[in-house]
PDB file with one MODEL, atoms N, CA, C and O in Angstrom:
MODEL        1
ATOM      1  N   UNK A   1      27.769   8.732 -11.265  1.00  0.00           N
ATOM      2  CA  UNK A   1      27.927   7.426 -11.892  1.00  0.00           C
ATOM      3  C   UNK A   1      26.858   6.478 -11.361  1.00  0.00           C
ATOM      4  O   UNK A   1      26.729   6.610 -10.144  1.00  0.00           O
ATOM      5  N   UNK A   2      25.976   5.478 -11.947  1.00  0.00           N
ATOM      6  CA  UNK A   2      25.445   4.738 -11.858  1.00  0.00           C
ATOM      7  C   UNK A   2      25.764   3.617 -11.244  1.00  0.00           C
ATOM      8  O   UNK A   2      26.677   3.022 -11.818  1.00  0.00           O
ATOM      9  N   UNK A   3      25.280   2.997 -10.106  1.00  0.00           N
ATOM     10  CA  UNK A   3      25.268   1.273  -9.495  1.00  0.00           C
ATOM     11  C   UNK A   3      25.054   0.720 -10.176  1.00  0.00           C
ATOM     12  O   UNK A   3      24.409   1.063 -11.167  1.00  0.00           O
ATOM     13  N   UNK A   4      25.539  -0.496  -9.939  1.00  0.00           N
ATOM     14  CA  UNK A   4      24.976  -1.632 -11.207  1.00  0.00           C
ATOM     15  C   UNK A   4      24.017  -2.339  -9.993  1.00  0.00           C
ATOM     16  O   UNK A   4      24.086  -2.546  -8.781  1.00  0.00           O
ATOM     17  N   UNK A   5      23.245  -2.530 -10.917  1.00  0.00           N
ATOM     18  CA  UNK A   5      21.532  -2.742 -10.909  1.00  0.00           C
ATOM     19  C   UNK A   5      22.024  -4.421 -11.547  1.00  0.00           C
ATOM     20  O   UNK A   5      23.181  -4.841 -11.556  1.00  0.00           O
ATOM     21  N   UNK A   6      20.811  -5.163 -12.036  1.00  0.00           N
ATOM     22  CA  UNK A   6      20.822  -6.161 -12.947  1.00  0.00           C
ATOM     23  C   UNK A   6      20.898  -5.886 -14.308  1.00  0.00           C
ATOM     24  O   UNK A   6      20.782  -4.703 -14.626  1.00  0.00           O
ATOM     25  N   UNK A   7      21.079  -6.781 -15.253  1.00  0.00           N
ATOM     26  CA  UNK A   7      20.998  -6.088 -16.461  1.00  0.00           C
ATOM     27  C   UNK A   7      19.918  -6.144 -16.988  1.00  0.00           C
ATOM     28  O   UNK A   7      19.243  -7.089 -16.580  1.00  0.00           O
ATOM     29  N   UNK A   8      19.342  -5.377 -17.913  1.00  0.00           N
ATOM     30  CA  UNK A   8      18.057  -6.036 -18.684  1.00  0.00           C
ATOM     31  C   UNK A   8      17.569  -7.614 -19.187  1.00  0.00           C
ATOM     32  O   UNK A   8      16.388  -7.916 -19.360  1.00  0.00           O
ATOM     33  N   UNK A   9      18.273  -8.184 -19.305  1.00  0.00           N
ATOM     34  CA  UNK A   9      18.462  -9.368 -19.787  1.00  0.00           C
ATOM     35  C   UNK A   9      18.561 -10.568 -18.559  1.00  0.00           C
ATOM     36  O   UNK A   9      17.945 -11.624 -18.706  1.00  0.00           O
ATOM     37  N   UNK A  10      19.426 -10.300 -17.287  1.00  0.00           N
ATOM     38  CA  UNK A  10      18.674 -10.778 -15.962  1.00  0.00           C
ATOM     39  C   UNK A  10      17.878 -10.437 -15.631  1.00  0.00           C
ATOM     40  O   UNK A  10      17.099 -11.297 -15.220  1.00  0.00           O
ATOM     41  N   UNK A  11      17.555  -9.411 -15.562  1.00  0.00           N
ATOM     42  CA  UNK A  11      16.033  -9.145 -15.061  1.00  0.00           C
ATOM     43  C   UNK A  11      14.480  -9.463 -16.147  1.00  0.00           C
ATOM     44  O   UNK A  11      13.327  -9.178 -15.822  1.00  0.00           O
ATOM     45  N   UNK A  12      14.765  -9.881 -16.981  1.00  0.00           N
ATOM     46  CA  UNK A  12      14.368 -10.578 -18.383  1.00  0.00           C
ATOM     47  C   UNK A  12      13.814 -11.907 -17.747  1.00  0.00           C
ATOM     48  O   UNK A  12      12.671 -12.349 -17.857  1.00  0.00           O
ATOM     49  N   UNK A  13      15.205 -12.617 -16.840  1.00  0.00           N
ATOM     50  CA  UNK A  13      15.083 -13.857 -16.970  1.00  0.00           C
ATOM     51  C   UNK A  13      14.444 -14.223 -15.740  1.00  0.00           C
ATOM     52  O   UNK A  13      13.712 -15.212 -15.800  1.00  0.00           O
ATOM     53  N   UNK A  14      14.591 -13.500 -14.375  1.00  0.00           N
ATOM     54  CA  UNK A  14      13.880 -13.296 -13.230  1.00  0.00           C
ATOM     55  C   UNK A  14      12.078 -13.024 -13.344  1.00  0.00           C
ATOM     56  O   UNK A  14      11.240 -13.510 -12.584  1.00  0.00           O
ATOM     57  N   UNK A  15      11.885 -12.332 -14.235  1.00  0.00           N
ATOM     58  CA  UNK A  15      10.410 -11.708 -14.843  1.00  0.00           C
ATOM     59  C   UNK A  15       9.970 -13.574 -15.318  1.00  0.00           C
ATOM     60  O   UNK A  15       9.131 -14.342 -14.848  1.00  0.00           O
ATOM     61  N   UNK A  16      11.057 -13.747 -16.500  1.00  0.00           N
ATOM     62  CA  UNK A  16      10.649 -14.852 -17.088  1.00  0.00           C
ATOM     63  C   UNK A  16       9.511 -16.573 -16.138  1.00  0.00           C
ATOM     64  O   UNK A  16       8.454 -17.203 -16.164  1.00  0.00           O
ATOM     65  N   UNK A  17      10.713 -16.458 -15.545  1.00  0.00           N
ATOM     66  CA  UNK A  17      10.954 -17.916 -14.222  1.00  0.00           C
ATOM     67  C   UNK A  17       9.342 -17.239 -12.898  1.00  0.00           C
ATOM     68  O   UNK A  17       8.800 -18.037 -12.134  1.00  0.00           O
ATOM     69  N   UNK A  18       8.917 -15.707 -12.968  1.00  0.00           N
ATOM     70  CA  UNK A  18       8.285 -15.639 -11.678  1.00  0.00           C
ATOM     71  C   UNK A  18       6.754 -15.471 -13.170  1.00  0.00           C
ATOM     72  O   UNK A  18       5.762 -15.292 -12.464  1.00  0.00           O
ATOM     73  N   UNK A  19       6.454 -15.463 -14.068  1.00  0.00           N
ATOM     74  CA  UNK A  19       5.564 -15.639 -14.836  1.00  0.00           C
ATOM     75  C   UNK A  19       5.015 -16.575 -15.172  1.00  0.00           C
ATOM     76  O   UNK A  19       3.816 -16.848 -15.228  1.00  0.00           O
ATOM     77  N   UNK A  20       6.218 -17.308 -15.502  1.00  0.00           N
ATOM     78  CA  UNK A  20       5.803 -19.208 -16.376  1.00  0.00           C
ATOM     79  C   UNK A  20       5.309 -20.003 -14.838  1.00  0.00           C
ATOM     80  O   UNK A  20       5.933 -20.851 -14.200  1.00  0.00           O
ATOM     81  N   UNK A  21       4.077 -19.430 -14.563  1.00  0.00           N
ATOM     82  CA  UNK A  21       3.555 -19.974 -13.312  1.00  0.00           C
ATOM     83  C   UNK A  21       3.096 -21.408 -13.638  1.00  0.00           C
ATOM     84  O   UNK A  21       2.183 -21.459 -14.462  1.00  0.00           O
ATOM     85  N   UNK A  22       3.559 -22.623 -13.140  1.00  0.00           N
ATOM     86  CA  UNK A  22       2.549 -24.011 -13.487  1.00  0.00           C
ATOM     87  C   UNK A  22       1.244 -24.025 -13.295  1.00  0.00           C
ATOM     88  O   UNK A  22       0.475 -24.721 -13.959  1.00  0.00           O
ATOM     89  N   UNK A  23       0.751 -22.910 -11.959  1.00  0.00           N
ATOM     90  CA  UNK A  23      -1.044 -22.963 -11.734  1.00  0.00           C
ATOM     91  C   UNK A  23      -1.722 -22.489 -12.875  1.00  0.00           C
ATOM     92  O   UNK A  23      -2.902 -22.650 -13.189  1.00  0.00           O
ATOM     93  N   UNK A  24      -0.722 -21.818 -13.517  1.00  0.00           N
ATOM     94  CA  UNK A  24      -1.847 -21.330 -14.925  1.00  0.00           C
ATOM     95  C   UNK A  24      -2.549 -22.049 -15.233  1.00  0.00           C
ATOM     96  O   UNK A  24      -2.278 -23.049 -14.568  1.00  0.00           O
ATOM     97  N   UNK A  25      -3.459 -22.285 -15.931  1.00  0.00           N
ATOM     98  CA  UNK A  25      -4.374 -22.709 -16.710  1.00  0.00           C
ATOM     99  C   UNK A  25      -4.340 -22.851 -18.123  1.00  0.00           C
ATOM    100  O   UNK A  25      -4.940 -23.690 -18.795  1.00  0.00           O
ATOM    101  N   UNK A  26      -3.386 -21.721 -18.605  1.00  0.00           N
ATOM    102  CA  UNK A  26      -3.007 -21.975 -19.888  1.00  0.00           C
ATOM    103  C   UNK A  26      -2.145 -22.457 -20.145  1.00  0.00           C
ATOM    104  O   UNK A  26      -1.337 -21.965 -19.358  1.00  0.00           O
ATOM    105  N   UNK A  27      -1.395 -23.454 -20.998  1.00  0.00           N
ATOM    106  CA  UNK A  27      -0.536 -23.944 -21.022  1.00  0.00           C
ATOM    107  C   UNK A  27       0.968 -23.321 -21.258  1.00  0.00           C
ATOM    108  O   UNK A  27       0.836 -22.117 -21.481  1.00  0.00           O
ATOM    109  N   UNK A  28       1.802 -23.557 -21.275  1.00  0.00           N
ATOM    110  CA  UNK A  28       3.025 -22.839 -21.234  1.00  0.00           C
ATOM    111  C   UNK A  28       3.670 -22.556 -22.113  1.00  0.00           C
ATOM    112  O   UNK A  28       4.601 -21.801 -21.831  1.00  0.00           O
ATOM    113  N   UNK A  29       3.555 -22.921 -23.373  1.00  0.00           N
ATOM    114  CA  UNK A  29       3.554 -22.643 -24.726  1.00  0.00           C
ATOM    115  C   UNK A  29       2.702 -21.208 -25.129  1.00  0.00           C
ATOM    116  O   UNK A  29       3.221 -20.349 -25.842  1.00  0.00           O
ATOM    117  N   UNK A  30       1.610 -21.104 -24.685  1.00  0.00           N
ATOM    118  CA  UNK A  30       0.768 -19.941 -24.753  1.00  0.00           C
ATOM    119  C   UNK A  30       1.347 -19.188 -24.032  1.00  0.00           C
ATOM    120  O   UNK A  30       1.929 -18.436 -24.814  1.00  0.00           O
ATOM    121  N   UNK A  31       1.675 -18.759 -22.621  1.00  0.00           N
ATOM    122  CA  UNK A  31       2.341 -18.033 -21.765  1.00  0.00           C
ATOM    123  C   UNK A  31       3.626 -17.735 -22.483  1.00  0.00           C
ATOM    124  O   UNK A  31       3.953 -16.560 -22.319  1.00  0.00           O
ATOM    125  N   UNK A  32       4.550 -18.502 -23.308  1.00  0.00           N
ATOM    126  CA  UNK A  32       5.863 -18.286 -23.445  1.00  0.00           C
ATOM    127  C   UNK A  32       5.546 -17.044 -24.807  1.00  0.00           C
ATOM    128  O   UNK A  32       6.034 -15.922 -24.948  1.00  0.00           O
ATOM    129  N   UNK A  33       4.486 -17.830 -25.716  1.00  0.00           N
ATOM    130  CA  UNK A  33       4.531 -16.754 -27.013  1.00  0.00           C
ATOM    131  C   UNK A  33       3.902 -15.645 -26.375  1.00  0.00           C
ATOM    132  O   UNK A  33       3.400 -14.883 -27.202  1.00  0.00           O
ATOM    133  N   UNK A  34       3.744 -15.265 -25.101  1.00  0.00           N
ATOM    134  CA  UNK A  34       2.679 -13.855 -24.742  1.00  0.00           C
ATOM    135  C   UNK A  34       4.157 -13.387 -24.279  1.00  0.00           C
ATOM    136  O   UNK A  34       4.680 -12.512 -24.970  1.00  0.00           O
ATOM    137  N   UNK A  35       4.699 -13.768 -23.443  1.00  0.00           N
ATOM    138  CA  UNK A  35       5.929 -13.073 -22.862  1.00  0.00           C
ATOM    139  C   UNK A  35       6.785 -12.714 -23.998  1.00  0.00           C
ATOM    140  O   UNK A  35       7.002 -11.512 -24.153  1.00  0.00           O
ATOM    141  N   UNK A  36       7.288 -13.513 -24.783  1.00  0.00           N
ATOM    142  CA  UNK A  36       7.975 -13.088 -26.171  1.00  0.00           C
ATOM    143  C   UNK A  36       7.601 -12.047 -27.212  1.00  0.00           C
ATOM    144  O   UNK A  36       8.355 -11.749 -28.138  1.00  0.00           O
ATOM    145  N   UNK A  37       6.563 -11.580 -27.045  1.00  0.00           N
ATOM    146  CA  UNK A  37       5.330 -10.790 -27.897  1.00  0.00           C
ATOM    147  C   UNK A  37       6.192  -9.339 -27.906  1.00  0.00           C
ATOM    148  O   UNK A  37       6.956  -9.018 -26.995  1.00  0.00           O
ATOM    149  N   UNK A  38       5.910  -8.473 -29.182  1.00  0.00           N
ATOM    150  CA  UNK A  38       7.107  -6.996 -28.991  1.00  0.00           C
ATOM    151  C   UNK A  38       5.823  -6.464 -27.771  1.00  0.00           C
ATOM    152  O   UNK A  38       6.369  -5.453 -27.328  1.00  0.00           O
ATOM    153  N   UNK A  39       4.658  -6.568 -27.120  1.00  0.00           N
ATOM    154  CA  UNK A  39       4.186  -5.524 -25.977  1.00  0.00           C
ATOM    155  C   UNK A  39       4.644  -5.843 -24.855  1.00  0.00           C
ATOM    156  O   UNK A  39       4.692  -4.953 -24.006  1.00  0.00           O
ATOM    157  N   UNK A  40       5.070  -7.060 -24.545  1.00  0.00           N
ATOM    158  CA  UNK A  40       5.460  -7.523 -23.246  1.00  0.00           C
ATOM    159  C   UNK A  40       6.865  -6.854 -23.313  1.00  0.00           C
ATOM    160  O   UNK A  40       7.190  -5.952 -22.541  1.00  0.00           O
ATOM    161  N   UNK A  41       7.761  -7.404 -24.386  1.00  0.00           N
ATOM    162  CA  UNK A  41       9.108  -7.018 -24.209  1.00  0.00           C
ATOM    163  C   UNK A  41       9.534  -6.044 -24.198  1.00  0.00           C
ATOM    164  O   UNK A  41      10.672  -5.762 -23.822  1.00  0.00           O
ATOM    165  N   UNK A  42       8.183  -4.840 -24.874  1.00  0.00           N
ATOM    166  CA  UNK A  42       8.390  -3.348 -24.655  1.00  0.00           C
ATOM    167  C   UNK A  42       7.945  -2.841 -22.969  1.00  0.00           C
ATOM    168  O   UNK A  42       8.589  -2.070 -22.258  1.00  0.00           O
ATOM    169  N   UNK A  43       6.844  -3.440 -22.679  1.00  0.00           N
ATOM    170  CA  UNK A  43       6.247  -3.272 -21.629  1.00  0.00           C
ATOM    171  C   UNK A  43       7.618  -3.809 -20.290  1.00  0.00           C
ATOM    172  O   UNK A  43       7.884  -2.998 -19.403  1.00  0.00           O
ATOM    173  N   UNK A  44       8.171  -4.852 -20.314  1.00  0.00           N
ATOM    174  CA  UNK A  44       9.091  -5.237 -19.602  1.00  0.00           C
ATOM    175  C   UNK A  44      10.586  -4.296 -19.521  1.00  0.00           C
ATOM    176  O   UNK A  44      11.136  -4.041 -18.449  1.00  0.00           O
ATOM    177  N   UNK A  45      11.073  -3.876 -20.781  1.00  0.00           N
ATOM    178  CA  UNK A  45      12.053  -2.622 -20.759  1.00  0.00           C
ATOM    179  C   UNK A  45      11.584  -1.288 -19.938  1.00  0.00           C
ATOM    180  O   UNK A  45      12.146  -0.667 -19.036  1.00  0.00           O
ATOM    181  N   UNK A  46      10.229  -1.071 -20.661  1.00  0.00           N
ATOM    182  CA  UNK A  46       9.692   0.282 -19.734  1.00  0.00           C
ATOM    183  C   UNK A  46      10.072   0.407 -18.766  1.00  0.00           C
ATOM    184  O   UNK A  46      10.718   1.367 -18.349  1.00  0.00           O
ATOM    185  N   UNK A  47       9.560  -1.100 -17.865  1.00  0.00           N
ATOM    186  CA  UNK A  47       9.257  -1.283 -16.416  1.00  0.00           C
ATOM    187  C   UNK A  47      10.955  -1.216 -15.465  1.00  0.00           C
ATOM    188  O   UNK A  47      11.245  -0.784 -14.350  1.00  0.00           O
ATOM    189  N   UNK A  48      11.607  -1.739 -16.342  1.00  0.00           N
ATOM    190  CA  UNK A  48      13.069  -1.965 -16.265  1.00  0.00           C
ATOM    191  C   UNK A  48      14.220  -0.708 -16.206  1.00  0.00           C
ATOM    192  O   UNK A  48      15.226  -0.758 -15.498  1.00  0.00           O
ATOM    193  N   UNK A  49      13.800   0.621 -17.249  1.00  0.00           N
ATOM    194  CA  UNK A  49      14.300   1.525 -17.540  1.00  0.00           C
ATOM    195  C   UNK A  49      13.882   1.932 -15.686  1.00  0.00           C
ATOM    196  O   UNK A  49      14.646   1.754 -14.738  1.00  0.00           O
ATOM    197  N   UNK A  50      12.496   2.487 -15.628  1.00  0.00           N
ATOM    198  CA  UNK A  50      11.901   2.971 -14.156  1.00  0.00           C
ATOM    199  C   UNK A  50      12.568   2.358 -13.276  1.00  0.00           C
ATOM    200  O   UNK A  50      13.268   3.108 -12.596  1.00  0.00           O
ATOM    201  N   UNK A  51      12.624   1.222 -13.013  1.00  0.00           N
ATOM    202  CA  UNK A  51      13.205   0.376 -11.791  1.00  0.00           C
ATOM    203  C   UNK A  51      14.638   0.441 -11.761  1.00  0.00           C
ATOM    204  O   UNK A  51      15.058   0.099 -10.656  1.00  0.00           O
ATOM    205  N   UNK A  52      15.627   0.786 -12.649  1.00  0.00           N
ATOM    206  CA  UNK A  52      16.898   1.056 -12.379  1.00  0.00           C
ATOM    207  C   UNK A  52      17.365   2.647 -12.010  1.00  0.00           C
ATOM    208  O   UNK A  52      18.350   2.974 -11.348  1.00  0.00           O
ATOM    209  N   UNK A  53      16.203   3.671 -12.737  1.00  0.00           N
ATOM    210  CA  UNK A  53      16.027   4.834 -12.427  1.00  0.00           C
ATOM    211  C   UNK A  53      15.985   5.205 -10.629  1.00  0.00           C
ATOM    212  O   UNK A  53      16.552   6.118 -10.029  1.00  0.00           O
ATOM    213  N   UNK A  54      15.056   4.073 -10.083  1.00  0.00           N
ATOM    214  CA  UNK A  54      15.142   4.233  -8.732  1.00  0.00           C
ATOM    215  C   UNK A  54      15.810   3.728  -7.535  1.00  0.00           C
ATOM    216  O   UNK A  54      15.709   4.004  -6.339  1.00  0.00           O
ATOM    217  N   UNK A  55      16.910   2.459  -8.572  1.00  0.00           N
ATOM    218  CA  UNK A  55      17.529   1.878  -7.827  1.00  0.00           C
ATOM    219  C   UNK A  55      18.755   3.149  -7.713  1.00  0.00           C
ATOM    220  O   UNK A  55      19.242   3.512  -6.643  1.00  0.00           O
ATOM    221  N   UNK A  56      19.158   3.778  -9.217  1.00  0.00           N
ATOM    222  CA  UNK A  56      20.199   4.793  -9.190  1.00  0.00           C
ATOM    223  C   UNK A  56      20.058   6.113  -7.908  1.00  0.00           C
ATOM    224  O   UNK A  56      21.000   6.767  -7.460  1.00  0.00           O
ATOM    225  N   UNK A  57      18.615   6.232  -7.527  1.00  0.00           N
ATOM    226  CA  UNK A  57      18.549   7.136  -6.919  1.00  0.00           C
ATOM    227  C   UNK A  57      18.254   6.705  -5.197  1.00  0.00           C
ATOM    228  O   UNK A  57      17.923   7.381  -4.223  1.00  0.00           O
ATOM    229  N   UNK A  58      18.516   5.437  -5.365  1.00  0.00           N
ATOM    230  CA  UNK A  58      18.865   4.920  -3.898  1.00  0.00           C
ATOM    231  C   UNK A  58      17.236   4.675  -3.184  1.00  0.00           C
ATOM    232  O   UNK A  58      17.154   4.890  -1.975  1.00  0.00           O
ATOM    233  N   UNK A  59      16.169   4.303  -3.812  1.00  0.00           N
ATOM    234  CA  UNK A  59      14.510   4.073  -3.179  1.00  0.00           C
ATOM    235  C   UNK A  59      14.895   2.747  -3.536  1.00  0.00           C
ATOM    236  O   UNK A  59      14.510   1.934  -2.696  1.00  0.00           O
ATOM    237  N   UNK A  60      15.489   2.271  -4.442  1.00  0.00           N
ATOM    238  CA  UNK A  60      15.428   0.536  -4.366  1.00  0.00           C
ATOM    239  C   UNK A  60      16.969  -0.153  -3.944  1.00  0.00           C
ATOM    240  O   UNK A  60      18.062   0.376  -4.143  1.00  0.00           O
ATOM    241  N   UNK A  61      16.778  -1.128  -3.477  1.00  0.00           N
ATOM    242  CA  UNK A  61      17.805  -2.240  -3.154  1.00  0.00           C
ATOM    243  C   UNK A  61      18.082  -3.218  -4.048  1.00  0.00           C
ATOM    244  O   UNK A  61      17.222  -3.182  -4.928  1.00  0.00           O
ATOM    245  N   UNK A  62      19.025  -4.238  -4.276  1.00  0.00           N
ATOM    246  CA  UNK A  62      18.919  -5.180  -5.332  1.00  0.00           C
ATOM    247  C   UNK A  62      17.611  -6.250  -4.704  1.00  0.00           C
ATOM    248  O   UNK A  62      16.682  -6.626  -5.418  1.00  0.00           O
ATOM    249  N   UNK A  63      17.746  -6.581  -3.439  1.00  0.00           N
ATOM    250  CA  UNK A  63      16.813  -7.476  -2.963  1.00  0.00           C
ATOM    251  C   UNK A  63      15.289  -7.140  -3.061  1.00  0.00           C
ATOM    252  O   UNK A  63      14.411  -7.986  -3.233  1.00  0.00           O
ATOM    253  N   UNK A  64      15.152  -6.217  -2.970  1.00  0.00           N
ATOM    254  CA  UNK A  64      13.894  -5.687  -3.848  1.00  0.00           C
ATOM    255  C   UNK A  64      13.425  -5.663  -4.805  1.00  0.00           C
ATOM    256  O   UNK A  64      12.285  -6.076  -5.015  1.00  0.00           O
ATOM    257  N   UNK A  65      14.150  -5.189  -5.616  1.00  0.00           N
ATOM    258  CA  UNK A  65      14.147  -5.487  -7.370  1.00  0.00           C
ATOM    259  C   UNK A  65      13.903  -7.049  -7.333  1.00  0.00           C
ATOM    260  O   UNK A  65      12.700  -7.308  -7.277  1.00  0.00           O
ATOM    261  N   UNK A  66      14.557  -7.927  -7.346  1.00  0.00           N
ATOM    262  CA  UNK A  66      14.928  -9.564  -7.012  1.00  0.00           C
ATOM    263  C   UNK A  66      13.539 -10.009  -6.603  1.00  0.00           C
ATOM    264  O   UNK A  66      12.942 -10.819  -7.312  1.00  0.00           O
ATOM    265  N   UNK A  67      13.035  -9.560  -5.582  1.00  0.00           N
ATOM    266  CA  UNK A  67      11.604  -9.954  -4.560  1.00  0.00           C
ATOM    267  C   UNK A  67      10.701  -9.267  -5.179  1.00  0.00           C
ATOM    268  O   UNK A  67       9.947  -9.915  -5.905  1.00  0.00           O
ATOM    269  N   UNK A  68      10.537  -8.056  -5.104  1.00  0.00           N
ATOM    270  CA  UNK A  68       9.077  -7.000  -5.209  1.00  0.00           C
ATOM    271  C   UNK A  68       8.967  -6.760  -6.591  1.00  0.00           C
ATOM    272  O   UNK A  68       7.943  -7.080  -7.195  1.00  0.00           O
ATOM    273  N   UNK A  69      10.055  -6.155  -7.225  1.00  0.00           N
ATOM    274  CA  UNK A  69       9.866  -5.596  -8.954  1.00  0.00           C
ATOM    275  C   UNK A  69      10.117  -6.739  -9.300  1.00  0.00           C
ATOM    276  O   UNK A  69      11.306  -6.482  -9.487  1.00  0.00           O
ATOM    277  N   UNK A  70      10.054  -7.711  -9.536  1.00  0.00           N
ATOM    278  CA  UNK A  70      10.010  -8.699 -10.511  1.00  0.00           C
ATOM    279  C   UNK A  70       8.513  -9.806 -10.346  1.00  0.00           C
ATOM    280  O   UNK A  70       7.819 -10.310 -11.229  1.00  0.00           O
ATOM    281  N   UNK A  71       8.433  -9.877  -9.128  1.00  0.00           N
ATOM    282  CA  UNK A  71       6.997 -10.498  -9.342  1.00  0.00           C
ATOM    283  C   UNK A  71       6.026  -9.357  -9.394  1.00  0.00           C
ATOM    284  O   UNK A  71       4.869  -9.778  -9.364  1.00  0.00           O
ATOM    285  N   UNK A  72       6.109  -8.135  -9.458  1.00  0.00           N
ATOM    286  CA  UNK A  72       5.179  -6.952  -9.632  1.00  0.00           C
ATOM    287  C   UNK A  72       5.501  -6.726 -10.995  1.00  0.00           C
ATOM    288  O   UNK A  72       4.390  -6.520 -11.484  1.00  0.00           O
ATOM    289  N   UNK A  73       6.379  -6.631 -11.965  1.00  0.00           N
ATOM    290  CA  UNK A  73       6.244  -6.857 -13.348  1.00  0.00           C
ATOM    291  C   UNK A  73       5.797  -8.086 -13.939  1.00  0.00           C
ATOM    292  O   UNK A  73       5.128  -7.901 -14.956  1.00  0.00           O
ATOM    293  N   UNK A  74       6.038  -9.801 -13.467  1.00  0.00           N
ATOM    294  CA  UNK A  74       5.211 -10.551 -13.774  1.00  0.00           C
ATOM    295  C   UNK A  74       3.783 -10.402 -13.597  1.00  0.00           C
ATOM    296  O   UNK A  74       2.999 -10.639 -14.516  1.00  0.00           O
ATOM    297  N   UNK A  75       3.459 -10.063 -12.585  1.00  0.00           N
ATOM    298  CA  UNK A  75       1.942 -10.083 -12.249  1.00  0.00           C
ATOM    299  C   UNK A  75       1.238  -9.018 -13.207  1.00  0.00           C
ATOM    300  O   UNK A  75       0.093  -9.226 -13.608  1.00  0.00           O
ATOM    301  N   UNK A  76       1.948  -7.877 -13.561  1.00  0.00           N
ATOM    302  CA  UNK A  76       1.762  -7.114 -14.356  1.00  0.00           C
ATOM    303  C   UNK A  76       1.401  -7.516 -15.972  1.00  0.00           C
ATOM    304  O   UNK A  76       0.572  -6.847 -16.588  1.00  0.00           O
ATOM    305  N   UNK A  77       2.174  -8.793 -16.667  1.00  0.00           N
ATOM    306  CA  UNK A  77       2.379  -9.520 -17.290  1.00  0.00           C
ATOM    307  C   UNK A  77       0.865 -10.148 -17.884  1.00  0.00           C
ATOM    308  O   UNK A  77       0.192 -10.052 -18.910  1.00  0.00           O
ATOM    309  N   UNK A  78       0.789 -10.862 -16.526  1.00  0.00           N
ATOM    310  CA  UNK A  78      -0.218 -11.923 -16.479  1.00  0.00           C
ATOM    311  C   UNK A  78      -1.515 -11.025 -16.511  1.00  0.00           C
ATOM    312  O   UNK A  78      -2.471 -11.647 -16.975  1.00  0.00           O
ATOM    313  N   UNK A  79      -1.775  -9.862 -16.180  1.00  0.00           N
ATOM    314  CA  UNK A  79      -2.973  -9.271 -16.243  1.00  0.00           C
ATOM    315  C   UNK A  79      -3.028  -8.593 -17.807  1.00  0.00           C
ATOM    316  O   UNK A  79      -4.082  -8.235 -18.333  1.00  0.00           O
ATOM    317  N   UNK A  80      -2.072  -8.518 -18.263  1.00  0.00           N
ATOM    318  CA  UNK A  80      -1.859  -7.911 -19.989  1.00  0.00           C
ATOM    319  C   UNK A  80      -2.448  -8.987 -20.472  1.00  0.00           C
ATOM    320  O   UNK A  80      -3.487  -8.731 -21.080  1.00  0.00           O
ATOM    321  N   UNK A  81      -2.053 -10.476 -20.400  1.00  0.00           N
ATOM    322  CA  UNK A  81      -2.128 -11.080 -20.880  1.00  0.00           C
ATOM    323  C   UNK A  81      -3.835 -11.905 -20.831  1.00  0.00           C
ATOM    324  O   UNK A  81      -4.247 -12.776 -21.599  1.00  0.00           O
ATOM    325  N   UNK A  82      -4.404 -11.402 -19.912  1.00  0.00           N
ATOM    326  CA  UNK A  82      -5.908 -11.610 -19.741  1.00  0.00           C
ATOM    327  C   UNK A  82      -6.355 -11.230 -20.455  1.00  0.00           C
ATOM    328  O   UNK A  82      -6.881 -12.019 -21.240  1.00  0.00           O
ATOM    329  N   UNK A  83      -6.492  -9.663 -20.739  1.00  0.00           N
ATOM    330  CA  UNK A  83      -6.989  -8.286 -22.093  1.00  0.00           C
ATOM    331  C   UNK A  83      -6.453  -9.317 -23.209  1.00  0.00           C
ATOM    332  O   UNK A  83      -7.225  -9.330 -24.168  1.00  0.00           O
ATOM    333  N   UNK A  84      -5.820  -9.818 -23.298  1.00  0.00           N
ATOM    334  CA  UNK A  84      -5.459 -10.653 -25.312  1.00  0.00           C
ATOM    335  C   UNK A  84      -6.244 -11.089 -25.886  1.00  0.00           C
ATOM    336  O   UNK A  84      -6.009 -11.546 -27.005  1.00  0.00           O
TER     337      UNK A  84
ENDMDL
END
C-alpha cells in the first residue's frame, strides 16, 4: 500500500508559489500563462508521478519533496521557460 505523499494538486501549488519568483524580470502574467501551458502541466505531473514513486519506495521524505523537489521542479520550470 502506498504513503500518502502530497497530492498532485498541492504539489501544483508548492511548484506554483516557489516559481512566481518577484526577481523575475518577466512579469507575472507571462510566468503565470507559461506555468498554465499543457508542457509545463505535463512536464509538472511527470515530475510528480517520479517523485511519489520514490517517496513510495522510502528515498524521499515529505520534507524533501516540500524543500528539494519542489524548488528543483520550479527551477526546472524556469529553464523550460527560457527555450520559449
Amino acid at each position: 500500500m502506498n504513503k500518502i505523499c502530497l497530492t498532485l494538486e498541492e504539489f501544483k501549488e508548492l511548484v506554483k508559489k516557489e516559481y512566481l519568483d518577484p526577481k523575475w524580470v518577466v512579469p507575472e502574467e507571462e510566468q503565470l500563462k507559461y506555468f498554465d501551458s499543457e508542457e509545463s502541466q505535463e512536464t509538472i505531473e511527470r515530475e510528480y508521478q517520479d517523485i511519489v514513486e520514490d517517496f513510495n519506495d522510502g528515498q524521499f521524505d515529505l520534507d524533501f519533496i516540500k524543500e528539494g523537489e519542489v524548488a528543483r521542479v520550479a527551477n526546472l520550470l524556469y529553464l523550460m521557460f527560457e527555450w520559449v
